[in-house]
C-alpha positions in Angstrom: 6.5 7.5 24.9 9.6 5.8 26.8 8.6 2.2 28.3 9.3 2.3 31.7 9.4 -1.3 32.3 12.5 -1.4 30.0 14.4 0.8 32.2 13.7 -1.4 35.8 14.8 -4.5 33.4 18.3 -2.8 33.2 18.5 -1.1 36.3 21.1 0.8 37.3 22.2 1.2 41.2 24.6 4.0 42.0 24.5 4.2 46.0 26.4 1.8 48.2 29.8 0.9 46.9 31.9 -2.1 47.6 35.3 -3.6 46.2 36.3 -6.9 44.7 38.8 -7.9 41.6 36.9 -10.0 38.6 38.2 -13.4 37.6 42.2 -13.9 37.8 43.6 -11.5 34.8 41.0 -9.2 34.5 40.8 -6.1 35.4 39.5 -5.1 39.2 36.1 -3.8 39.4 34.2 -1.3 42.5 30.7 -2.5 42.3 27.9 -0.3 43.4 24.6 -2.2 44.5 21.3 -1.1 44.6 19.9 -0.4 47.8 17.0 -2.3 49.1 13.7 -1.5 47.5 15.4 1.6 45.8 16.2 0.7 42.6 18.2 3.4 40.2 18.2 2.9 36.8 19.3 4.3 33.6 22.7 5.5 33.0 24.6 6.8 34.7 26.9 10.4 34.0 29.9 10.7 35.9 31.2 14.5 36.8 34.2 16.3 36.2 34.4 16.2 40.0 33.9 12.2 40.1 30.4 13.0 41.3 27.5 10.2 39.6 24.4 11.4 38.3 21.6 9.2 37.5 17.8 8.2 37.5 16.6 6.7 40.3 12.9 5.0 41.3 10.9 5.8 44.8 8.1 5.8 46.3 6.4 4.9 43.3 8.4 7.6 40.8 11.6 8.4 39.5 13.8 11.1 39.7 16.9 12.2 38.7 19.8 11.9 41.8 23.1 13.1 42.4 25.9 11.6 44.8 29.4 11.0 45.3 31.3 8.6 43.8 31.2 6.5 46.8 27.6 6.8 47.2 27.6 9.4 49.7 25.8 12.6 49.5 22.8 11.4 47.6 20.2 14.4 46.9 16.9 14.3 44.6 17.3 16.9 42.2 14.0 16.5 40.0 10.5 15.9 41.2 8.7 14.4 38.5 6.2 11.5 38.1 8.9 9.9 36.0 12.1 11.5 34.9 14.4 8.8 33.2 16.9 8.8 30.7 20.5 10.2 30.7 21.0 13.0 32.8 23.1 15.6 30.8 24.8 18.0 32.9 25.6 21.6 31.4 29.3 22.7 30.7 28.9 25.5 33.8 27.9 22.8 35.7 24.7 24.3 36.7 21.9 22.5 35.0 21.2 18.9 34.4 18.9 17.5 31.5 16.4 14.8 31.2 13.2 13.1 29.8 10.4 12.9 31.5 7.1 10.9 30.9 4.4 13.6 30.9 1.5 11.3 30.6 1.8 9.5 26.8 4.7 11.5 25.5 8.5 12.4 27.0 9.2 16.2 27.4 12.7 17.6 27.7 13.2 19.4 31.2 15.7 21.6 32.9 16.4 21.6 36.8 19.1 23.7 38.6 21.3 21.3 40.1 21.6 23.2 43.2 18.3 24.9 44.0 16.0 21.8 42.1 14.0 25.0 40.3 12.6 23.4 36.7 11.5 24.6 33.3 10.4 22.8 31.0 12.1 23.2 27.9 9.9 21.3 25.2 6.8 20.0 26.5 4.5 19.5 23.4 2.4 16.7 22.3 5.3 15.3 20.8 8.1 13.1 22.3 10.9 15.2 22.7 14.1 14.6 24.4 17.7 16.2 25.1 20.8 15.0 23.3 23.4 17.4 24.3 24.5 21.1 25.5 26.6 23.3 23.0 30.0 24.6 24.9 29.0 27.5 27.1 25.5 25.9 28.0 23.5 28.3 26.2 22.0 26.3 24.1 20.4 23.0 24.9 19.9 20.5 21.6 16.4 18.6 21.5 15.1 15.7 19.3 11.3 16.1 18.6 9.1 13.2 17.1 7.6 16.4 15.5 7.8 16.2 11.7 9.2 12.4 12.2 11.9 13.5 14.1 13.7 16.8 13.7 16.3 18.6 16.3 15.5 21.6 17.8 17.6 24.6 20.2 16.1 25.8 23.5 17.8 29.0 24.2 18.4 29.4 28.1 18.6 33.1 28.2 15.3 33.5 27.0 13.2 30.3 27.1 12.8 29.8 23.4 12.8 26.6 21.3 13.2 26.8 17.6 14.0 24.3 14.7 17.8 23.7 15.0 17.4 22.7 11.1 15.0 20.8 9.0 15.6 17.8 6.5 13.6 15.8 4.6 13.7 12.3 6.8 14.1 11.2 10.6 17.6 12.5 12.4 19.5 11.9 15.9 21.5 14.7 16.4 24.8 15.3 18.6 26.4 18.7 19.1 30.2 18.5 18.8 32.4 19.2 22.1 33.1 23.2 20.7 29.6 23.6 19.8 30.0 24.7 16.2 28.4 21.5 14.8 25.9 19.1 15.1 26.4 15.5 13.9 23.1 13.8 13.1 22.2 10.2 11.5 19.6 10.4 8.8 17.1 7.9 8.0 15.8 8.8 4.6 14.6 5.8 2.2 15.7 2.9 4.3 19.3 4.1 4.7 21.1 5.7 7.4 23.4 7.9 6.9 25.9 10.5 9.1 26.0 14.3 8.3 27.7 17.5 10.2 25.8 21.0 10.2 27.6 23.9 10.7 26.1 26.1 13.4 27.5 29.8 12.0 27.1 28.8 8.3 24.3 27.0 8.7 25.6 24.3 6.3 25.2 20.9 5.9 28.1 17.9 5.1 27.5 14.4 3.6 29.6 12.1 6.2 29.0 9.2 4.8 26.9 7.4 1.9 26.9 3.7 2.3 23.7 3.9 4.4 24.6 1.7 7.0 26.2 3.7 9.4 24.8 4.7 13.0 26.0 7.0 15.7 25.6 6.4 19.6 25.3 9.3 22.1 28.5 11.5 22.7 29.8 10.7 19.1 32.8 13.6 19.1 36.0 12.8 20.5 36.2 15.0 23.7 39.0 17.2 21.2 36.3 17.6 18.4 39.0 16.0 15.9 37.2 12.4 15.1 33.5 11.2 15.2 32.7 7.5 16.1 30.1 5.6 14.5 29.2 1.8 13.9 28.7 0.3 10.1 27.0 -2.8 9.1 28.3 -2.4 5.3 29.9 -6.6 5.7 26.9 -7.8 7.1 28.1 -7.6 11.2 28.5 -4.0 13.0 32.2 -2.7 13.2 33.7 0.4 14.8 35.1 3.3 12.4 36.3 6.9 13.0 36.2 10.2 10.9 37.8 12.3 11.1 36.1 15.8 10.4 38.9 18.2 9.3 39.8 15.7 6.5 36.4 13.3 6.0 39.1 10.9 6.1 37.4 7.4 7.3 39.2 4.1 9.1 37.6 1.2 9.7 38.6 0.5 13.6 37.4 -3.4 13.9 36.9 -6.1 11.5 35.8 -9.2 13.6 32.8 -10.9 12.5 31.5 -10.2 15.2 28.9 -7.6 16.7 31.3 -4.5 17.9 28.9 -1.8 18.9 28.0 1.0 21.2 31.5 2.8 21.7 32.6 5.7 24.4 35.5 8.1 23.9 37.8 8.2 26.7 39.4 11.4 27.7 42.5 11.3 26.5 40.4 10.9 22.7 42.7 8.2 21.6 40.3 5.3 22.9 37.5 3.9 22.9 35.4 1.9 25.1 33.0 -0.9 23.4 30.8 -4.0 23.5 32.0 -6.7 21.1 30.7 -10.7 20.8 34.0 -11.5 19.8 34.6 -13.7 22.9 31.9 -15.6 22.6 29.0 -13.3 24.8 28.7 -9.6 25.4 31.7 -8.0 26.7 33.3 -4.9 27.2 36.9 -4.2 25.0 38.9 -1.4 24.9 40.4 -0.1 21.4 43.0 1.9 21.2 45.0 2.5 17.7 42.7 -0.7 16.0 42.6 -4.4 15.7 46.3 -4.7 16.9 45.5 -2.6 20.6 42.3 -3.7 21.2 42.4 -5.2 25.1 39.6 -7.4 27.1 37.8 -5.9 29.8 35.2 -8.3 30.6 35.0 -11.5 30.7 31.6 -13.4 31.8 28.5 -14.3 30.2 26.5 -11.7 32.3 26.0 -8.4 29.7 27.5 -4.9 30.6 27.4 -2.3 28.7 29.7 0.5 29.1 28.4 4.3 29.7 31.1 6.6 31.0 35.3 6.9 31.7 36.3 8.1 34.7 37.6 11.7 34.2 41.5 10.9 34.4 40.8 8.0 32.1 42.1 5.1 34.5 38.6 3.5 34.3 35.2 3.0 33.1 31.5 2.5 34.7 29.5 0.2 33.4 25.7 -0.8 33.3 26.1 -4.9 34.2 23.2 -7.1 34.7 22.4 -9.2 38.1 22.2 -12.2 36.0 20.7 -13.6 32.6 17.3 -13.7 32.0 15.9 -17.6 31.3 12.2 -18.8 30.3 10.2 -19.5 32.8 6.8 -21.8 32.6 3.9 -20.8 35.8 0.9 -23.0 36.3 -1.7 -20.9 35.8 -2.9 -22.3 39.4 -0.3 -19.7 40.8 2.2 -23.3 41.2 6.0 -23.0 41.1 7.4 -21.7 38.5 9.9 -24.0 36.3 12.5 -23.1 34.2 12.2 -23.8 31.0 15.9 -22.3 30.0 19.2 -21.6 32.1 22.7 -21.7 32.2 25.5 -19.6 31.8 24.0 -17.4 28.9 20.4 -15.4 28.2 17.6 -15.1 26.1 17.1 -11.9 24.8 14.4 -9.6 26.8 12.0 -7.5 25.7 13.3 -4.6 24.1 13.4 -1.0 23.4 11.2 -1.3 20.5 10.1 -4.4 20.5 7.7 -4.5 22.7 6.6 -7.7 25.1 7.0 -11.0 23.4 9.6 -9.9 21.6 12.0 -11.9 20.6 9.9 -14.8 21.8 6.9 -16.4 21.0 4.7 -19.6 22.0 3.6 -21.8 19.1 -0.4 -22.1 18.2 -0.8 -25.5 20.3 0.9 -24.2 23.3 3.5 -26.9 23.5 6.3 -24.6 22.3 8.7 -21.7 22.6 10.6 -20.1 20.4 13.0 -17.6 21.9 16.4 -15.5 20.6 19.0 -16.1 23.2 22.7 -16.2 23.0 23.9 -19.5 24.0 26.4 -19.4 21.1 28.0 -16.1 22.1 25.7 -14.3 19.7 21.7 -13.9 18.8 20.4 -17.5 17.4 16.6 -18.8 16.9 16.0 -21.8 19.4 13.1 -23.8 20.7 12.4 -25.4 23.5 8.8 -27.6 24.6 6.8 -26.2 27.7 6.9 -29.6 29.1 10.8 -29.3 29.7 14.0 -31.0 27.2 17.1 -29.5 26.2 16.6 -26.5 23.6 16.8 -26.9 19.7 18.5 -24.7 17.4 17.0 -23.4 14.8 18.6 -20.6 12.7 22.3 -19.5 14.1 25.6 -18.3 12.6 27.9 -15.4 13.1 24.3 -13.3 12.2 21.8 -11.7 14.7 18.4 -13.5 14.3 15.8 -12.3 16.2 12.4 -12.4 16.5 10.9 -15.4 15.6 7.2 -16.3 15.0 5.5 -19.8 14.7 4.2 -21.0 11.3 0.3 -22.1 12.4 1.8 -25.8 11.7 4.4 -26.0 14.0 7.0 -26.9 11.3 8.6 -23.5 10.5 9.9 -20.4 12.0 10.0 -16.7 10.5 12.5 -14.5 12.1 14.6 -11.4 10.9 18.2 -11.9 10.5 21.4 -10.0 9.1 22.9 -12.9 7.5 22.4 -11.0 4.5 24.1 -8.1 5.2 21.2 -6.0 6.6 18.0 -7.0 8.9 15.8 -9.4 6.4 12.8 -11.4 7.2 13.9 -15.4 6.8 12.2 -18.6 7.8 13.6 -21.7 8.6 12.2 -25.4 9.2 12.2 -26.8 12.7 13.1 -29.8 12.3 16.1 -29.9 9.5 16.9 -27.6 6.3 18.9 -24.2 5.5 16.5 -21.0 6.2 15.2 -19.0 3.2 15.2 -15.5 2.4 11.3 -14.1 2.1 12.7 -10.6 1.9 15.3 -8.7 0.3 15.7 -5.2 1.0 19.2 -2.6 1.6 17.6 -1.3 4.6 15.2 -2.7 7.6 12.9 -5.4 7.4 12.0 -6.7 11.1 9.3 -8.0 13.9 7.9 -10.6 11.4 4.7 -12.5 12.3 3.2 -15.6 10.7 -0.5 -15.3 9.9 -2.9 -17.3 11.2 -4.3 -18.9 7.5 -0.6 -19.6 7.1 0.0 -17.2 3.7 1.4 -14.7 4.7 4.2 -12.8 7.0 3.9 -9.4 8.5 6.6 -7.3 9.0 7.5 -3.6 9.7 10.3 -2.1 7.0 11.3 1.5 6.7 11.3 1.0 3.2 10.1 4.2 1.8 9.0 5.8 4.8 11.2 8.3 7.6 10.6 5.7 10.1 8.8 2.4 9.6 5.3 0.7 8.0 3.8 -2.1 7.9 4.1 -4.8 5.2 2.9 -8.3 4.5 4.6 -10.8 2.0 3.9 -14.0 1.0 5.4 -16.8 3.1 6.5 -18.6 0.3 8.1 -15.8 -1.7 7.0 -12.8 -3.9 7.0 -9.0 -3.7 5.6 -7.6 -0.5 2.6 -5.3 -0.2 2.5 -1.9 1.8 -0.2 -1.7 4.7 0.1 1.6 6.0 1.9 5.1 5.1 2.1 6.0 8.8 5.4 5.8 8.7 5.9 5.7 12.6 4.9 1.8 12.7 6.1 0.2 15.9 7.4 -3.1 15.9 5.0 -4.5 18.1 2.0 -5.9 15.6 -0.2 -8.5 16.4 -2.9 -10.7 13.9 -6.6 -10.9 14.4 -7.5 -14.4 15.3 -9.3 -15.2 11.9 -6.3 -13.6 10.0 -8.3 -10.5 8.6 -6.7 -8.2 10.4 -3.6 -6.7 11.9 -3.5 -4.9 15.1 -0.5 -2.4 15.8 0.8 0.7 17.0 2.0 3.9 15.5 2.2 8.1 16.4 -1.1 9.4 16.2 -2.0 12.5 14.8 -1.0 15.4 16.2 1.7 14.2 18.0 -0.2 13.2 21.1 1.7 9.8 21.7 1.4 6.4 20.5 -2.4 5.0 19.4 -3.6 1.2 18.6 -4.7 0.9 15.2 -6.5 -2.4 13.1 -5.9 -2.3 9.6 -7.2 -4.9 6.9 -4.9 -7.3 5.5 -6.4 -6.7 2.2 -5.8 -3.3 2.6 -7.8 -0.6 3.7 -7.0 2.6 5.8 -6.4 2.0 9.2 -8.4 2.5 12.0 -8.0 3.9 15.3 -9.3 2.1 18.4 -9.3 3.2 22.0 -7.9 6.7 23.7 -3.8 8.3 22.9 -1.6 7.2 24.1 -2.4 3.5 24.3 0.8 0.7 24.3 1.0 -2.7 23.5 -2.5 -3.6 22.4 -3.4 -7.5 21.8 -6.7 -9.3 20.7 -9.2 -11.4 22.6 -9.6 -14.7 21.6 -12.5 -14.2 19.2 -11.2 -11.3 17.9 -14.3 -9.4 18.9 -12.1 -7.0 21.7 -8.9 -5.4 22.2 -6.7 -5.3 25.3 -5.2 -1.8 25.5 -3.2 -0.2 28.1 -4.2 3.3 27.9 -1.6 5.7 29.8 -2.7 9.1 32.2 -0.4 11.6 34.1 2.1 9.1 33.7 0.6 5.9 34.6 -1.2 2.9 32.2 -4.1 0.6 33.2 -5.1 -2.5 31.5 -9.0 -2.0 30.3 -10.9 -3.8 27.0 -12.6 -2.1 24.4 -14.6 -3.3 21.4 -13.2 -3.7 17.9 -15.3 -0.9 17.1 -13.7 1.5 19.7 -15.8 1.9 22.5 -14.7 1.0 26.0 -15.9 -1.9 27.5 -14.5 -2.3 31.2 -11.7 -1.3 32.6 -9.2 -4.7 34.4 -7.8 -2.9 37.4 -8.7 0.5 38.8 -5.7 1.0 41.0 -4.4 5.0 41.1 -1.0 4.4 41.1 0.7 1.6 38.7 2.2 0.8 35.0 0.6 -2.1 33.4 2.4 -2.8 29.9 0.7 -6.0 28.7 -2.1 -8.3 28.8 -3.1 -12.3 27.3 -6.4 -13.5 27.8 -6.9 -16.9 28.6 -8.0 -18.8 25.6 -11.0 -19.9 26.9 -11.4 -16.1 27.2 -12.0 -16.4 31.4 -9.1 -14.8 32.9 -6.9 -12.1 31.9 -2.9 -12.3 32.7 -1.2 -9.0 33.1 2.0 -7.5 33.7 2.7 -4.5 35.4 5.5 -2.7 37.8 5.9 -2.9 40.9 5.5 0.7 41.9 4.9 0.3 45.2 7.6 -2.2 46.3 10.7 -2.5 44.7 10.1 -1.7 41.2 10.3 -4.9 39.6 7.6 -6.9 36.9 5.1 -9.1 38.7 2.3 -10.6 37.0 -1.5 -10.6 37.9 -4.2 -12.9 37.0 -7.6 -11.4 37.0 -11.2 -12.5 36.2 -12.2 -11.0 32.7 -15.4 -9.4 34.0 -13.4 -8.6 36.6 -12.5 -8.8 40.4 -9.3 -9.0 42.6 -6.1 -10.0 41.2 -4.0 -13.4 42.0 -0.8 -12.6 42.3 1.5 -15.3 40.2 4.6 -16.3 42.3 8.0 -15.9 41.2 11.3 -16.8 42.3 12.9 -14.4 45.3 14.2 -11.4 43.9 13.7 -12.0 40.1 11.5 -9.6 37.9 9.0 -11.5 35.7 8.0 -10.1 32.0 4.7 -11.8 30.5 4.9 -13.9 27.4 1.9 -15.2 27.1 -0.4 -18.5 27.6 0.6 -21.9 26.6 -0.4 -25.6 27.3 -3.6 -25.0 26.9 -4.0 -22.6 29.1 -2.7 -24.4 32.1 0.8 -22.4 32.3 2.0 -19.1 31.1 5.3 -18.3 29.8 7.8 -15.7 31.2 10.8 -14.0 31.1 12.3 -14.0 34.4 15.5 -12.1 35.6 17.3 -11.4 38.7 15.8 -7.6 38.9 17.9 -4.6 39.0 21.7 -4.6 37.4 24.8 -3.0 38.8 27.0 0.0 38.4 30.8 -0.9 38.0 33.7 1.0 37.7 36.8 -1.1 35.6 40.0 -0.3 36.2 41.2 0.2 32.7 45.4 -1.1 32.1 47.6 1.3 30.0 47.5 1.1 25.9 49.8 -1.2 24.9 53.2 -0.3 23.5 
């Protein structure tokens, strides 16, 4: 199931436009600006015709909108409870592609882009969603979180879908601009590697066999000839191209920096990326490799870029409102402070990751620990509720992430790549060099410090499609396997006494995502509360479980018992997405973050009584959207993520390659 909340945090407006040139040098931008308590979000397609088509949020949904480039002309095409994604348009132009939340999983739908008359073209209990239209639009191609993730064809002359192929392992899978092959990544064994199937012979190629190589959406150059992808083989990501008539590989960047996320241009000879290479996240333009590579951006807010222009004389990006900063808020519903700022951001919650992540508030409540990018890349910093300038406490030319108090206060574990691939490390606060707790060629990620202080959790996709849980040691040693789910999400959480560990992972059948406790001895796990359920956490005792159980489309915060029956339900309201919930720790009151779906869209945060009763409404600054960390200080503040809500759509004038 897509996380909503993710989306509003990088909205995306695409209605009223307006002009203005960047910083002297850079190229001149056309920003389009939300408009007032309509956000649009997701990315955003642009037309052969220049038309924009995109997701967009109202009146407590989403749909999927279409409008000129200027803004003009906007029409609702799709009239779900929440459509979201990328909208794909067919090659005749006549039918546009989505996701949409159906209530705990994402189905795949079809609307007419003139007459807004639907089908649905997967819609099981599985998450499914579209990828990409072969050449004449016949043939639409579908990842399905069936099987662990296998790609499927929904024909639309008769309404069928039927396996596209089946492999052994997870894939995300691209058709090729012709239609006569299908790229896919394959995550088999903790490695991902790139492969082509052939359509008429029904054959499969080995791209690549490093195992560190991912693709993005619209891989193919628009002439079919070369297929970008993004390799972590030297530790950092750089760009590469194949090229598929030969198999013939060339490495495209080589900075030690994070060069990710690229977008063929028309004329197929460049590509549009997002590099750290100046210092933050900014957009470059590559053309024949490190000797034509130009600077689009150039500021410390983040864009990413999501489509060229049709004649190739610019790009639209997805560009934040600002950077998103710690916030501390009395839990008396005082002023919030800010605990972070400047001309950089911490990292937000993301795709994945779930809430907290990459932060987290030591045991006493006198810390933070956060991942932000004040050194033009991801480091591990900390900074004390009370307010002082931030400490840094793992950072290099690495991306470390996700860091998680030792009981003590004196270390942090936190995954990093400074070994070449995503490892679990910890590091002292105070002084010392991090060391390595894990060692593995593919994924090892989310760690969290047990309460006892013995042990580290972690989710690896060591011998599993997708992902498990592990624990190891925290001083060293060979790591134990939890579960054999492998659909383990990387949101996990400890029982208070250290017994257990409370996570989330596909339940059976397909039916969404469940909570699950499992012992840390080892045991099977358990299931607790309805599918689908997100981001479950623990009551102070241990004794309940917050869960946010989700129906046609919307989540509520209720408890249940560690034994799996439901105890009361936190707020009743109809309408509204609530994606995460900290008791108080003297178990009274229950903080909880939800969307705004009747006002503008953004996160706000409640406080209510844990037996129950009305909400108070914590205040944040004008126009920011606030994301729940948790408690801290006792329980006198909490701890937020705050960021100007919303983001921009801007269209960069890109200069000529260089001669």
């Amino acid at each position: 199931m897509m996380n909503r909340r993710l989306f509003g945090l990088v909205a995306l407006g695409a209605v009223v436009a307006c002009g203005g040139d960047t910083e002297s040098g850079m190229p001149k931008r056309v920003t389009i600006v939300p408009q007032q308590n309509l956000g649009a979000f997701g990315e955003v397609r642009v037309l052969a015709d220049g038309r924009v088509l995109y997701p967009k949020y109202v009146e407590g949904k989403a749909a999927i909108h279409i409008a000129n480039a200027d803004g003009t002309g906007e029409r609702r095409i799709s009239f779900g409870v929440w459509d979201f994604g990328t909208p794909l348009l067919s090659p005749d132009g006549r039918w546009v592609a989505f996701a949409r939340d159906a209530g705990g999983q994402s189905d795949a739908v079809v609307v007419a882009l003139d007459s807004a008359v639907e089908r649905i073209a997967a819609g099981t209990v599985a998450d499914e969603r579209p990828t990409g239209w072969l050449a004449d639009g016949s043939l639409l191609v579908i990842v399905s979180g069936a099987a662990g993730g296998q790609p499927f064809r929904y024909d639309m002359a008769n309404g069928s879908l039927s396996p596209l192929f089946a492999v052994r392992g997870s894939v995300d899978a691209y058709p090729s601009p012709d239609g006569k092959l299908v790229a896919y990544q394959l995550t088999l064994d903790g490695k991902n590697t790139l492969w082509a199937y052939d359509l008429a012979a029904k054959a499969h190629r080995q791209l690549t066999t490093e195992g560190f190589e991912r693709i993005n959406a619209r891989p193919f150059s628009p002439d079919g000839k070369y297929l970008a992808y993004q390799s972590t083989r030297t530790g950092t990501s750089d760009m590469w191209r194949l090229e598929m008539a030969s198999g013939d590989r060339l490495q495209l960047t080589a900075d030690i920096a994070e060069d990710n996320g690229a977008v063929w241009a028309p004329d197929s000879k460049r590509l549009a990326f997002v590099s750290q290479r100046g210092g933050q996240p900014d957009i470059w333009v590559l053309g024949a490799g490190e000797s034509d590579i130009q600077r689009i951006t150039d500021d410390a807010v983040a864009e990413y870029p999501g489509a060229w222009t049709p004649d190739g004389s610019a790009i639209y990006v997805s560009a934040s409102r600002g950077n998103s900063h710690l916030y501390s808020i009395p839990s008396d519903a005082g002023a919030p402070s800010a605990l972070t700022s400047g001309d950089w951001g911490v990292l937000p919650p993301i795709s994945g990751g779930g809430p907290g992540y990459p932060v987290d508030i030591s045991r006493d409540g006198q810390q933070v620990a956060y991942a932000g990018n004040a050194n033009g890349d991801p480091d591990v910093w900390a900074v004390n509720v009370a307010g002082g300038a931030p400490r840094l406490i793992a950072g290099g030319p690495s991306v470390d992430v996700s860091p998680s108090w030792s009981p003590d206060g004196r270390s942090v574990a936190f995954a990093s790549t400074r070994s070449g691939n995503p490892d679990v490390w910890i590091a002292p606060v105070d002084s010392g060099a991090p060391r390595q707790v894990t060692d593995w060629q593919g994924a090892d990620f989310s760690p969290q410090w047990s309460p006892t202080g013995d042990l580290v959790a972690f989710v690896s996709d060591r011998d599993a499609p997708v992902a498990d849980l592990w624990v190891a040691s925290a001083i060293g040693g060979a790591p134990r396997r939890l579960t054999t789910l492998g659909s383990v999400q990387p949101f996990h959480r400890w029982s208070p006494d250290g017994k257990w560990l409370l996570f989330t992972a596909a339940s059976p059948g397909g039916k969404g995502p469940g909570a699950y406790v499992v012992p840390a001895s080892g045991g099977a796990p358990r299931q607790i509360g309805p599918v689908p359920s997100i981001y479950p956490t623990w009551s102070p005792d241990g004794r309940e479980v917050l869960l946010h159980p989700c129906r046609q489309g919307y989540c509520n915060t209720e408890i249940w018992s560690f034994e799996g029956k439901f105890a009361r339900a936190l707020s009743t309201d109809s309408v509204v997405y609530e994606f995460v919930a900290a008791a108080s720790p003297d178990a009274s009151t229950v903080a909880i973050a939800r969307q705004d779906l009747t006002g503008d869209g953004s996160d706000v945060m409640h406080l209510r009584p844990a037996g129950g009763g009305p909400p108070k409404v914590l205040p944040r600054p004008p126009g920011y959207s606030m994301n729940l960390i948790g408690w801290a200080a006792g329980g006198r503040a909490l701890i937020a993520i705050g960021s100007l809500y919303g983001a921009q759509v801007q269209r960069i004038t890109v200069p000529p390659p260089r001669q």
